[in-house]
Biopython code that builds the backbone (N, CA, C, O; Angstrom):
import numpy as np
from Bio.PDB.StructureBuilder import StructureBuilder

atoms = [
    (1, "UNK", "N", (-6.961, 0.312, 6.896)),
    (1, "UNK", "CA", (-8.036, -0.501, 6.368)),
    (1, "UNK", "C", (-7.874, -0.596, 4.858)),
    (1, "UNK", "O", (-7.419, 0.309, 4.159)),
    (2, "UNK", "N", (-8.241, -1.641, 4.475)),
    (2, "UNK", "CA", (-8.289, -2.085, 2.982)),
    (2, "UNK", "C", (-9.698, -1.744, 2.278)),
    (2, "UNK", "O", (-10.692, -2.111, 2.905)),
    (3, "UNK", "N", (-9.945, -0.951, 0.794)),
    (3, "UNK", "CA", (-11.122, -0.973, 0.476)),
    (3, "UNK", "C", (-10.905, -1.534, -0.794)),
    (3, "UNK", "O", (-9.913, -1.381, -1.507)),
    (4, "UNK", "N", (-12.205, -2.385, -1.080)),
    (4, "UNK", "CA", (-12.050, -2.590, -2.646)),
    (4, "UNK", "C", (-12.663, -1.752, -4.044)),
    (4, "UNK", "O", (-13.855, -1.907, -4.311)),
    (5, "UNK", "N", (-11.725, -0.780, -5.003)),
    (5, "UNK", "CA", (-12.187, -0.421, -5.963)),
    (5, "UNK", "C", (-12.311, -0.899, -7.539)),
    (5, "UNK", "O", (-11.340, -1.301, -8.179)),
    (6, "UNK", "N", (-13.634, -0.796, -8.064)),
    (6, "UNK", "CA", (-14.100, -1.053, -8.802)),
    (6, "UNK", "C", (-14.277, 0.015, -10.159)),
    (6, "UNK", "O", (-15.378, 0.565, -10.134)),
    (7, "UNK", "N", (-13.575, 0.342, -11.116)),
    (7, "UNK", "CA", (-13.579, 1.747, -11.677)),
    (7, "UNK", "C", (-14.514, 1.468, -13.320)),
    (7, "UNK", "O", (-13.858, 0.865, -14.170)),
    (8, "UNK", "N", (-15.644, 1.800, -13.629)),
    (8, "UNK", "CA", (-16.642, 1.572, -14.775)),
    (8, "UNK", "C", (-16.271, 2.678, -15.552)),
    (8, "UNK", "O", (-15.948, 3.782, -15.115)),
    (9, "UNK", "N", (-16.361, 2.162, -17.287)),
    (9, "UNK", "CA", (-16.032, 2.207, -18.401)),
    (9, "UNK", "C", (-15.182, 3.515, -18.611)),
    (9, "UNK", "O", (-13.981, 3.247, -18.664)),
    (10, "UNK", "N", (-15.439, 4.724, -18.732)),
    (10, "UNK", "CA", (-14.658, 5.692, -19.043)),
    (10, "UNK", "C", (-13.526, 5.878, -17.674)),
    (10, "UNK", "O", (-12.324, 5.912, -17.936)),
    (11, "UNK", "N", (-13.928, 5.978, -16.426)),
    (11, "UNK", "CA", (-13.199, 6.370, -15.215)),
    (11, "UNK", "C", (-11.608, 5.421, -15.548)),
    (11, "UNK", "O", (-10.460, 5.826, -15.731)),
    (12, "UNK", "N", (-12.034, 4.416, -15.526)),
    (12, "UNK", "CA", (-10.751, 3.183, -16.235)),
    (12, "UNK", "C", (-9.754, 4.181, -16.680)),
    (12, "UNK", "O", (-8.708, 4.001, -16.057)),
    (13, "UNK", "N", (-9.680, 5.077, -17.442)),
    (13, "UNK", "CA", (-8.346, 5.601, -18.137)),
    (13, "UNK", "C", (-8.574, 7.216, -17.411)),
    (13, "UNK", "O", (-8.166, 8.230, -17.978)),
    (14, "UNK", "N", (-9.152, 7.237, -16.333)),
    (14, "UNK", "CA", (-9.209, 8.756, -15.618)),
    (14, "UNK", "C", (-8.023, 8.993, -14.558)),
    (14, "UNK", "O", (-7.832, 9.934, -13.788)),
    (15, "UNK", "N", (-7.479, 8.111, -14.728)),
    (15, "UNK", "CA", (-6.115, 7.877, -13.478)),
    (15, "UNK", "C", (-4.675, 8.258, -13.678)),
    (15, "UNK", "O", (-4.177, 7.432, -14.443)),
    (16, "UNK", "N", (-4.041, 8.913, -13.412)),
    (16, "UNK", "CA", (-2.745, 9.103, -13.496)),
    (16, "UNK", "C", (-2.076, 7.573, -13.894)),
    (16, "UNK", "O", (-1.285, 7.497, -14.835)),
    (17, "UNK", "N", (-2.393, 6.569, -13.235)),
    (17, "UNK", "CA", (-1.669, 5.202, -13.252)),
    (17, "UNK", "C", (-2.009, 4.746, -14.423)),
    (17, "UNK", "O", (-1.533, 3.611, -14.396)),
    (18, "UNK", "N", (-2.446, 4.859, -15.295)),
    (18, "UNK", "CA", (-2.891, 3.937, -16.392)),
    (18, "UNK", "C", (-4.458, 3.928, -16.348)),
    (18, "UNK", "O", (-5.256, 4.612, -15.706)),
    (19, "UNK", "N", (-4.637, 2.810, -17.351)),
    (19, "UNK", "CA", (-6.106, 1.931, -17.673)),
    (19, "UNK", "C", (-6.200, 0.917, -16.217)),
    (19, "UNK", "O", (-5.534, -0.116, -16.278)),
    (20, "UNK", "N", (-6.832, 1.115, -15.184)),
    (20, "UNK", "CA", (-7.260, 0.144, -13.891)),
    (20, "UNK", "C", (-8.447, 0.118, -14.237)),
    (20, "UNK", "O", (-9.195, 1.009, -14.639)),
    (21, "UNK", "N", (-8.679, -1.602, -13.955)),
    (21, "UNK", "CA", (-10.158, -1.807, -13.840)),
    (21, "UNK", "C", (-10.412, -1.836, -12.264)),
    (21, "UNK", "O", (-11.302, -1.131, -11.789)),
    (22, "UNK", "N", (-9.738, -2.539, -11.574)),
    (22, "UNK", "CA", (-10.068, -3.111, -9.918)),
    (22, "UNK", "C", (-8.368, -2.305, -9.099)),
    (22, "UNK", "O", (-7.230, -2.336, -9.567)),
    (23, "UNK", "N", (-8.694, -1.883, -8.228)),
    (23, "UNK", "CA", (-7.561, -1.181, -7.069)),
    (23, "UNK", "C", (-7.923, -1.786, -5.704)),
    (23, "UNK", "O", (-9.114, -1.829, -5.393)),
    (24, "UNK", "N", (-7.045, -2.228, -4.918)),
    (24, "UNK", "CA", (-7.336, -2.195, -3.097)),
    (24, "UNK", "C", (-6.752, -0.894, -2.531)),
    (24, "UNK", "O", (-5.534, -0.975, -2.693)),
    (25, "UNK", "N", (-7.083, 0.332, -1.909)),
    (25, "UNK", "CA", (-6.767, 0.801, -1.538)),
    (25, "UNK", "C", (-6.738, 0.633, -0.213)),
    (25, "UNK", "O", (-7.634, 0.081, 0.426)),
    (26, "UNK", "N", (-5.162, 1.348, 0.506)),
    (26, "UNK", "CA", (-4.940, 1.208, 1.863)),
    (26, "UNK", "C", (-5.496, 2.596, 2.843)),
    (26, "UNK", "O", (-4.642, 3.483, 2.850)),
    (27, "UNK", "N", (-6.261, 2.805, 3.339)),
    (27, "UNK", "CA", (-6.866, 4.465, 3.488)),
    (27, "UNK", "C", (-6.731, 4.454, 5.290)),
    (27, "UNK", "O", (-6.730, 3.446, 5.997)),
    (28, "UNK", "N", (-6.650, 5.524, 5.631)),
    (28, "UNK", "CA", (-6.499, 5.750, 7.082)),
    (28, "UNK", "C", (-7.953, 5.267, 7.543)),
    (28, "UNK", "O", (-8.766, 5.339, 6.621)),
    (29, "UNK", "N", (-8.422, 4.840, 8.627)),
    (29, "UNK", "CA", (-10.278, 4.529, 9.504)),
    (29, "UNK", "C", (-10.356, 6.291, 9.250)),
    (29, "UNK", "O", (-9.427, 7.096, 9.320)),
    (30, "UNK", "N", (-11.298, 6.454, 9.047)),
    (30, "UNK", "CA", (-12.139, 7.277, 8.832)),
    (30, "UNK", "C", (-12.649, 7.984, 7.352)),
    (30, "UNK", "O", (-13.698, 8.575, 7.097)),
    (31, "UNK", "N", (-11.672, 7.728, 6.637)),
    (31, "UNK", "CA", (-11.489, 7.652, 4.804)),
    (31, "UNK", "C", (-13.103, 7.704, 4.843)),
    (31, "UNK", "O", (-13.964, 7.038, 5.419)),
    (32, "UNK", "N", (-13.111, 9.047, 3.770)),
    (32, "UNK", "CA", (-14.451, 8.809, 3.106)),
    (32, "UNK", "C", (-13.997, 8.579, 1.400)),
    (32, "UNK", "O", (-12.838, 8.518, 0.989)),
    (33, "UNK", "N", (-15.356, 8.466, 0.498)),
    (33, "UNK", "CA", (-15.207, 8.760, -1.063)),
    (33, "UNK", "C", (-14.388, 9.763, -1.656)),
    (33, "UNK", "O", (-13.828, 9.490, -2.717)),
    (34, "UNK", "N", (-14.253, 10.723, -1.208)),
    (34, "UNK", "CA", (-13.854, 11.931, -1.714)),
    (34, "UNK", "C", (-12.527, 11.594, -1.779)),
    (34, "UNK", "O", (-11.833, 11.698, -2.791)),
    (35, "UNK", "N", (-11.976, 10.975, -0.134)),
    (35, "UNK", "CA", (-10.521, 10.612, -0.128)),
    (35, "UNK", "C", (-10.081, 9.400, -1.337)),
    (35, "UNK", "O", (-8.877, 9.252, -1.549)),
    (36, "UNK", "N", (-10.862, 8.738, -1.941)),
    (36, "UNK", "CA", (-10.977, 7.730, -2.512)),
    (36, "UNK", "C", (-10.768, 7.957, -4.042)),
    (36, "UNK", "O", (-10.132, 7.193, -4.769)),
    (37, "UNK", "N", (-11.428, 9.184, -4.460)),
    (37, "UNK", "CA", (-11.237, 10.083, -5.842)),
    (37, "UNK", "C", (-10.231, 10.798, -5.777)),
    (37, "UNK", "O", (-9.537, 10.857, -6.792)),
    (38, "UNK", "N", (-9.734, 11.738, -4.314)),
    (38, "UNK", "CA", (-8.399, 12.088, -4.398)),
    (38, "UNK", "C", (-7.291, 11.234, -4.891)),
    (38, "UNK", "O", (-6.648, 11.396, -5.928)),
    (39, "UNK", "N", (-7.110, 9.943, -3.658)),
    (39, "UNK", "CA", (-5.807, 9.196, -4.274)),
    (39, "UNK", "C", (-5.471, 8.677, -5.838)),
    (39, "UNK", "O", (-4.355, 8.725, -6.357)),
    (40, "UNK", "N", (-6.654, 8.186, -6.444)),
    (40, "UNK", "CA", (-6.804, 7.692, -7.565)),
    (40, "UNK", "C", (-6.849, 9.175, -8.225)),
    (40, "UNK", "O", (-7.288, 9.100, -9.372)),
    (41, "UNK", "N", (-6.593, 10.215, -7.920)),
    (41, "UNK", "CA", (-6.941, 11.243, -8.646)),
    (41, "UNK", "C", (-7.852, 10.841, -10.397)),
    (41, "UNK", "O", (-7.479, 10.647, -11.554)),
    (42, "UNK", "N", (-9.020, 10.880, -9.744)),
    (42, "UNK", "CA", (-9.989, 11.229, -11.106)),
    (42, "UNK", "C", (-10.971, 12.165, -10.584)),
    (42, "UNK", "O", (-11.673, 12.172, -9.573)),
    (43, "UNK", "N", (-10.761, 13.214, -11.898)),
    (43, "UNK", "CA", (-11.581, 14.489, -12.184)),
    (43, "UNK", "C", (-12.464, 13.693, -13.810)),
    (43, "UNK", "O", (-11.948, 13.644, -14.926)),
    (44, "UNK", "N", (-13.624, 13.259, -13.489)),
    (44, "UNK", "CA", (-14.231, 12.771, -14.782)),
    (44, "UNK", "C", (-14.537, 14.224, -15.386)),
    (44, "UNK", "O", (-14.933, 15.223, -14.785)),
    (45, "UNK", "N", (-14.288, 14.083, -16.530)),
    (45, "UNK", "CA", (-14.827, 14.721, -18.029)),
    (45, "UNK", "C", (-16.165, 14.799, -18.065)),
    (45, "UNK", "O", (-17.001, 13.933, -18.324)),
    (46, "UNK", "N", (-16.353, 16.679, -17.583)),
    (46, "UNK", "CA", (-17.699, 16.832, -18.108)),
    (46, "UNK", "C", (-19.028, 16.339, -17.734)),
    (46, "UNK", "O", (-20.134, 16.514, -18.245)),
    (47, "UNK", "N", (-18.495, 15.438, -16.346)),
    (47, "UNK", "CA", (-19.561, 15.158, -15.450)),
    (47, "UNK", "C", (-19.283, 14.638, -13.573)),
    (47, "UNK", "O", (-18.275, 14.348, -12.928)),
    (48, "UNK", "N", (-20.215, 14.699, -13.363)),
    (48, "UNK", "CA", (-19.990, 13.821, -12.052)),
    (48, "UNK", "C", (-19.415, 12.156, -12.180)),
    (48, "UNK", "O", (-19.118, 11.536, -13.202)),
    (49, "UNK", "N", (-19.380, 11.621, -10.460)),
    (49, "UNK", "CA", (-19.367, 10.257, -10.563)),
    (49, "UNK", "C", (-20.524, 9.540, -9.866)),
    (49, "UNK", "O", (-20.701, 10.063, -8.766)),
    (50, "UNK", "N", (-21.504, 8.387, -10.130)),
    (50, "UNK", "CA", (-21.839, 7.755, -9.185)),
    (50, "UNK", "C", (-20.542, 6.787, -8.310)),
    (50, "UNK", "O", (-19.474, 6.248, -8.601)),
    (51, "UNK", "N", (-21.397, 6.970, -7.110)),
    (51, "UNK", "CA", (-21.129, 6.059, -5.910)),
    (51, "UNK", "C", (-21.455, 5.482, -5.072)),
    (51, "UNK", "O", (-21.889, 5.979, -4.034)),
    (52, "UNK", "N", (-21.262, 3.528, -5.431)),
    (52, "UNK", "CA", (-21.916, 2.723, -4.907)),
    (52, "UNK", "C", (-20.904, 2.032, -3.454)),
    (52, "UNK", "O", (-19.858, 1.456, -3.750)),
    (53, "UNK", "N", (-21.160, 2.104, -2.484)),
    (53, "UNK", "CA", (-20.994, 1.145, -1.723)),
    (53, "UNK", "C", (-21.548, -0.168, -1.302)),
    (53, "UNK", "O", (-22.778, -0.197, -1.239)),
    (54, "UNK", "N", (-20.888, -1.305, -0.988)),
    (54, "UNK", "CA", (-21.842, -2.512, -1.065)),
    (54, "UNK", "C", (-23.142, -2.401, -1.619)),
    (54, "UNK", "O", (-24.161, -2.762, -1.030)),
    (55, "UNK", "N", (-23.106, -1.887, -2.787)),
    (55, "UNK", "CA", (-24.093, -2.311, -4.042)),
    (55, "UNK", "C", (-25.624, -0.832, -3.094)),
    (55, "UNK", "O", (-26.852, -0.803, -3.180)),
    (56, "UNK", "N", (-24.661, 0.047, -2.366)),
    (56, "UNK", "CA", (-25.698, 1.223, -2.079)),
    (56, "UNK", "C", (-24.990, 2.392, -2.262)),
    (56, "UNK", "O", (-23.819, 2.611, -1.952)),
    (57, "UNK", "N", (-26.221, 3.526, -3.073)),
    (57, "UNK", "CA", (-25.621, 4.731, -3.287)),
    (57, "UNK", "C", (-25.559, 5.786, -2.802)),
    (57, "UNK", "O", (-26.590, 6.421, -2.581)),
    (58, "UNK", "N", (-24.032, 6.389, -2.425)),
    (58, "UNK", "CA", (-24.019, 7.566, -1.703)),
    (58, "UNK", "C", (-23.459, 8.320, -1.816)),
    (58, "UNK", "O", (-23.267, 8.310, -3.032)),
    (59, "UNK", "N", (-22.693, 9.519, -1.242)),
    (59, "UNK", "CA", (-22.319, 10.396, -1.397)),
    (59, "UNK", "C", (-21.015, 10.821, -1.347)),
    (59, "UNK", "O", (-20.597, 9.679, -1.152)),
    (60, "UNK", "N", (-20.068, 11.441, -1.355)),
    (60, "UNK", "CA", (-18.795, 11.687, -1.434)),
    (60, "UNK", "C", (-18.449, 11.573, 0.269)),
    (60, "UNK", "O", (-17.536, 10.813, 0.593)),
    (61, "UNK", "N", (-19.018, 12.160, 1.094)),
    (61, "UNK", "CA", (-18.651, 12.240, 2.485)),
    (61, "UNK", "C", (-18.957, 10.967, 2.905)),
    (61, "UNK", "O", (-19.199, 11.066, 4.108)),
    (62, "UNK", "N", (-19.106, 9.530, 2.463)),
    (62, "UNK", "CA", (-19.538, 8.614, 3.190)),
    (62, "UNK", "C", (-18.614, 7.650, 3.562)),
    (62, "UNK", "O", (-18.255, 6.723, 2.836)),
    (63, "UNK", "N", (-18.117, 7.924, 5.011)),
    (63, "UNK", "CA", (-17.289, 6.933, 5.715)),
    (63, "UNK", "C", (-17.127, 5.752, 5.258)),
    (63, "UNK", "O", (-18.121, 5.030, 5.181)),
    (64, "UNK", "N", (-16.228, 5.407, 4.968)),
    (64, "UNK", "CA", (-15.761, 3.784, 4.579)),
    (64, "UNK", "C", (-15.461, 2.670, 5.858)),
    (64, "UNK", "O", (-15.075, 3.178, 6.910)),
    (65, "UNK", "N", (-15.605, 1.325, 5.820)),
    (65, "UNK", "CA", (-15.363, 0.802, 6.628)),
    (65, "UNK", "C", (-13.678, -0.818, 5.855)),
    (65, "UNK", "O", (-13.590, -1.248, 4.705)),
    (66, "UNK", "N", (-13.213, -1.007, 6.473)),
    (66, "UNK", "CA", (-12.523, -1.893, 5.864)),
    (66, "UNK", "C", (-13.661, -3.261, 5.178)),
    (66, "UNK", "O", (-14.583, -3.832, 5.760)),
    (67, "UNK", "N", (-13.265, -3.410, 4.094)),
    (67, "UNK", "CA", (-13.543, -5.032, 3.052)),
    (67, "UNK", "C", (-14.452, -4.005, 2.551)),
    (67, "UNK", "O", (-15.143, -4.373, 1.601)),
    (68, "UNK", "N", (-14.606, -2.912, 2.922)),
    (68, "UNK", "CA", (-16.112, -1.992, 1.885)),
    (68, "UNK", "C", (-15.775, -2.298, 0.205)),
    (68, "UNK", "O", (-14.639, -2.310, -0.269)),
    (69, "UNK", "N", (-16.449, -2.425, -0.201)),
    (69, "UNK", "CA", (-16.288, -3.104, -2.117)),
    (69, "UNK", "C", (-17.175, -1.326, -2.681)),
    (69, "UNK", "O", (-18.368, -1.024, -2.672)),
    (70, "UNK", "N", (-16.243, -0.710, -3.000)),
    (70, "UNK", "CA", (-16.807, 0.414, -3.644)),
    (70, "UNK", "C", (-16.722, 0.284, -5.361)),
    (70, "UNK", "O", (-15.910, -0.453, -5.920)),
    (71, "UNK", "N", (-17.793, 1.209, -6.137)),
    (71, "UNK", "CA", (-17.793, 0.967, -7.619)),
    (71, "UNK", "C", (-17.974, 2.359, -8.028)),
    (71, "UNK", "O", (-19.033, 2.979, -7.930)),
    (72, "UNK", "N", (-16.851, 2.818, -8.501)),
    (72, "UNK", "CA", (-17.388, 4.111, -9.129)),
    (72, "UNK", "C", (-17.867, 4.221, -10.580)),
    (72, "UNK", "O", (-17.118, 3.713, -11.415)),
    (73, "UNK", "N", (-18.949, 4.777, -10.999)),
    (73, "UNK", "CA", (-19.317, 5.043, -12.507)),
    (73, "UNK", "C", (-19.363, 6.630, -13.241)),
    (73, "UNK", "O", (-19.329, 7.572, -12.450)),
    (74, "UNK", "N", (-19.406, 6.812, -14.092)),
    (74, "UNK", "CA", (-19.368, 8.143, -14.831)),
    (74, "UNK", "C", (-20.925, 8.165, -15.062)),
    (74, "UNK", "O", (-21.628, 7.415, -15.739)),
    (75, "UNK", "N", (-21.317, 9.508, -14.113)),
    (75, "UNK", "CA", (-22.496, 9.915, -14.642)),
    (75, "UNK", "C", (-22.963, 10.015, -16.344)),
    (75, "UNK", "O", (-22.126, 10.282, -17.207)),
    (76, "UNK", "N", (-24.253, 9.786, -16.630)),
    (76, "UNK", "CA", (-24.039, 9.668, -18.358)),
    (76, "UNK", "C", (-25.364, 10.822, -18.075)),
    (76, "UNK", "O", (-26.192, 10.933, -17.171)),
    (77, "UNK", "N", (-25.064, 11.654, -19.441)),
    (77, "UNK", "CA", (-26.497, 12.447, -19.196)),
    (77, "UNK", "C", (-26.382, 12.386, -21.180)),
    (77, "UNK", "O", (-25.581, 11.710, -21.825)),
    (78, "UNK", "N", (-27.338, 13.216, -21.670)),
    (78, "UNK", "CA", (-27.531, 13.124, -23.236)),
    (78, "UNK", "C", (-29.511, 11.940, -23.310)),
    (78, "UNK", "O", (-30.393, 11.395, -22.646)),
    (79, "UNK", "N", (-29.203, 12.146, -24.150)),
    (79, "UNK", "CA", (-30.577, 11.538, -24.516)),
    (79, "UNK", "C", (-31.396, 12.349, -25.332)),
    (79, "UNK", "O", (-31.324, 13.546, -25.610)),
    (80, "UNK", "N", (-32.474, 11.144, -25.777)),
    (80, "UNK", "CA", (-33.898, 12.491, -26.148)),
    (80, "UNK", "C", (-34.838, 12.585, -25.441)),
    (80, "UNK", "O", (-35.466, 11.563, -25.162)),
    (81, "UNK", "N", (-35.263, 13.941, -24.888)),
    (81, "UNK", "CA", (-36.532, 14.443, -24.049)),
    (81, "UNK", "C", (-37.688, 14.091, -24.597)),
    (81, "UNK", "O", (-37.794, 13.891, -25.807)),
    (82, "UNK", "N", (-38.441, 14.006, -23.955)),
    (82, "UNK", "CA", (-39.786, 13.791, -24.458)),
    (82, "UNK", "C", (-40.229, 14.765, -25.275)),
    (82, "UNK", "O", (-39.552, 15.780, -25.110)),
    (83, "UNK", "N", (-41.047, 14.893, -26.061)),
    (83, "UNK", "CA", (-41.734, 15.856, -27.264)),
    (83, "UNK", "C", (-40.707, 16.655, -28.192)),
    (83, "UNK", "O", (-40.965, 17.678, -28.827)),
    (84, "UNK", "N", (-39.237, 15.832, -28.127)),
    (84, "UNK", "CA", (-38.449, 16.401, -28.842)),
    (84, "UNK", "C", (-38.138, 15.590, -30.058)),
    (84, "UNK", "O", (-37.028, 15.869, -30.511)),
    (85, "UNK", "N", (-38.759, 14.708, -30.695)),
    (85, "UNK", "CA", (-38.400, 13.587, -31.456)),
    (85, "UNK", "C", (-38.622, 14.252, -33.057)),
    (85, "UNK", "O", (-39.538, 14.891, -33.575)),
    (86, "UNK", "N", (-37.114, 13.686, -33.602)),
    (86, "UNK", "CA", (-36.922, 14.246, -34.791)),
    (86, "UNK", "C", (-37.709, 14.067, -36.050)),
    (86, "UNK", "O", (-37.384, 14.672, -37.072)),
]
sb = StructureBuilder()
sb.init_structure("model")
sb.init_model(0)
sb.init_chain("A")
sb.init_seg("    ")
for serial, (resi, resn, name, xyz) in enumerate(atoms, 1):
    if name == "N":
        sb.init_residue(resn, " ", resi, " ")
    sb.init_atom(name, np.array(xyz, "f"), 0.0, 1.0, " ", f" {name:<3s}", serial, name[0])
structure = sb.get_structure()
């Protein structure tokens, strides 16, 4: 089965292969996410990843189906808390 990947702003240069924005991967039927971060091997920096399938979010164990359009993003955390303002 064919899936389509989608890789957002930092993940882009998290790849052994270069800077990819878009990948088709070829994955055995039963391929979940996890298998999906393996091949592309990305270990993001210092955080997790979100993961969207057809524009819904889930989890690393979630079965893929062929034409699935997956988007991975780099969790962002930082900010200012409330009652912490300089």
């Amino acid at each position: 089965m064919i899936v389509h990947v989608r890789l957002h702003t930092t993940l882009r240069k998290e790849t052994p292969q270069g800077i990819i924005d878009r990948v088709d991967l070829e994955l055995e039927r039963g391929a979940t996410l996890a298998d999906v971060l393996a091949r592309l091997e990305i270990r993001p920096r210092g955080g997790s990843v979100l993961m969207a399938v057809n524009g819904n979010l889930v989890k690393a164990d979630h079965v893929l189906n062929d034409g699935d359009q997956v988007r991975l993003v780099p969790s962002v955390s930082g900010g200012q808390t409330e009652g912490k303002r300089g």
